[in-house]
N, C-alpha and C positions, 0 to 999 in steps of 0.2 A: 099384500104388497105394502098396504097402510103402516102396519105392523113393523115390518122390518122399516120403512124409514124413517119411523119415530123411533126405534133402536136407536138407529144411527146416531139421531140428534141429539139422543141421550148423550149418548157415546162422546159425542163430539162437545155438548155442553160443559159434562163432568171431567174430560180433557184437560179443556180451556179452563176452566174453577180450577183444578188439581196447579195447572202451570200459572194461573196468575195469582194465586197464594204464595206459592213458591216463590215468586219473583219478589213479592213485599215484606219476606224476610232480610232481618236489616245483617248487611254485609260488613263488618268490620274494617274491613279496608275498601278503599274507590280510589279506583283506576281513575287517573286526571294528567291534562297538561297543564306542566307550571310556566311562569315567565320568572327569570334568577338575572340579576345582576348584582356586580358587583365593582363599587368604585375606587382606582387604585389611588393614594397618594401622588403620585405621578398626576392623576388627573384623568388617566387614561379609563376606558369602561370596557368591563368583560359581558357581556350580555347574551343570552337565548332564549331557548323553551328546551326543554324536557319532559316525556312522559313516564308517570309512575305511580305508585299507589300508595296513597295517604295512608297511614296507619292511625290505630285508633287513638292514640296521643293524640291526634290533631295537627302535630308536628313532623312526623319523621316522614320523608318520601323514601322507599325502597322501590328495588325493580326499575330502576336506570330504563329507558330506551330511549330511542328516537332524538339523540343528540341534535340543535343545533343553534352554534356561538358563534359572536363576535369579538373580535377584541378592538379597540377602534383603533388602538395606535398600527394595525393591518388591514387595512378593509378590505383586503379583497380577499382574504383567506379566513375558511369557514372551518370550523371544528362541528365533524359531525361522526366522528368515530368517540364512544364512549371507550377510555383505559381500563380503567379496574373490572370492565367486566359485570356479574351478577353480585359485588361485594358492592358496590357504587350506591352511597345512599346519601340524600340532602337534609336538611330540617330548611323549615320556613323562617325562622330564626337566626340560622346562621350557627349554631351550637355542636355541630357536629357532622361535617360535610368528609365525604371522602369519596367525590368522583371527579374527572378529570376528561379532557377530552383530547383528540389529536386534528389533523386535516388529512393525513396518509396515516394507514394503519396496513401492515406494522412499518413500524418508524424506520426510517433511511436518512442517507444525508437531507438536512435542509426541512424535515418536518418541523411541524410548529406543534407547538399542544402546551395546555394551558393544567394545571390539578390544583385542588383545594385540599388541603386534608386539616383538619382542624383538629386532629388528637395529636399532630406536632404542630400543630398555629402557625401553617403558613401557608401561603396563597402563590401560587407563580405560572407566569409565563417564560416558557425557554423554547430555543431552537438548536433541532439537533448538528451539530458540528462538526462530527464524525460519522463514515460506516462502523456499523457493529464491531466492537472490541470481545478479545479474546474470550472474555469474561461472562459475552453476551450483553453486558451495559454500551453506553453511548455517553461519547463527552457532548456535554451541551453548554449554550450561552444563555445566561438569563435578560431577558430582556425587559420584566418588570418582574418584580419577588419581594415580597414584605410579611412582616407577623397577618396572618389572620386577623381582622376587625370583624367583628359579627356586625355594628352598627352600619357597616358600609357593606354588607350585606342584605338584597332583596330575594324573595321569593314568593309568590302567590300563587293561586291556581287561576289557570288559565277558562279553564273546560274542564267537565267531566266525560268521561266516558261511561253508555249507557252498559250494564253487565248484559251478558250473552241471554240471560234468564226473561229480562226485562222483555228485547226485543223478540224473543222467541213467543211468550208468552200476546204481546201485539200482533205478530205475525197469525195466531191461532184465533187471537177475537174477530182478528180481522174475515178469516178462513171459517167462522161460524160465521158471521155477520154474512158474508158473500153467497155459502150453501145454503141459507135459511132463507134468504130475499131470491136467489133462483126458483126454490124450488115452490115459494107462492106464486112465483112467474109461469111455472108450469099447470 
């Protein structure tokens, strides 16, 4: 019986080794929440967080999620739907933004939504004015819209997020630590 639950321990040791190696290989991109703002001429501030994943520039965020902005000249309406979708990407910089966000998705009379896109340099908030046209587009009113400034542009990281590996790998130290202290208890 000795036998078999020093197996085990093996077992459960070289596990736990095998997974927490694993986890201290270093991962090219990290999953993080940023804080972005951005100040208009007008005076007015676009602000939120976003989650997304560093790349190894140092600069670029890809993988958009978890929308959620201000604009101040609205305060009571929040943009937490991302527009572009999986193409939606930021820099910390400010050098190459193309995500956007709305408050109602999909867009109807009277949404609001804000987009950056900095491969045409410019920055805007508008609200939609019409239902959907024949075309599938929407007449909108801009309600602040200017060249793109990267200087007046913020982004940092907020938080990391830990990867799946990481935590898996604590979950098992923890899971030998627990069987190994029982089973001197026996």
């Amino acid at each position: 019986m000795k036998v078999i639950n020093n197996f085990y321990k093996v077992i459960l040791a070289t596990t736990g080794t095998i997974l927490t190696l694993g986890s201290l290989e270093t991962n090219p991109i990290q999953a993080a929440s940023f804080n972005f703002s951005y100040a208009f001429e007008s005076g007015e501030l676009l602000s939120g967080m976003v989650d997304g994943d560093l790349e190894n520039d140092g600069n670029t965020v890809s993988n958009l999620t978890n929308l959620m902005a201000t604009y101040s000249g609205l305060p009571d309406i929040t943009f937490d739907n991302l527009i572009f979708g999986n193409s939606s990407t930021a820099t910390l910089d400010g050098s190459a933004n193309l995500f956007g966000g709305s408050d109602i998705f999909p867009f109807n009379l009277g949404t609001f939504f804000f987009a950056t896109d900095t491969v045409n340099s410019n920055i805007s908030l508008v609200q939609v004015t019409t239902e959907e046209l024949p075309d599938g587009g929407f007449l909108t009113e801009s309600l602040d819209e200017e060249v793109f400034n990267p200087e007046s542009w913020s982004m940092s990281v907020k938080s990391t997020v830990p990867e799946p590996s990481t935590i898996l790998s604590l979950l098992t130290i923890g899971g030998i630590a627990l069987s190994v202290s029982k089973k001197k208890q026996s």
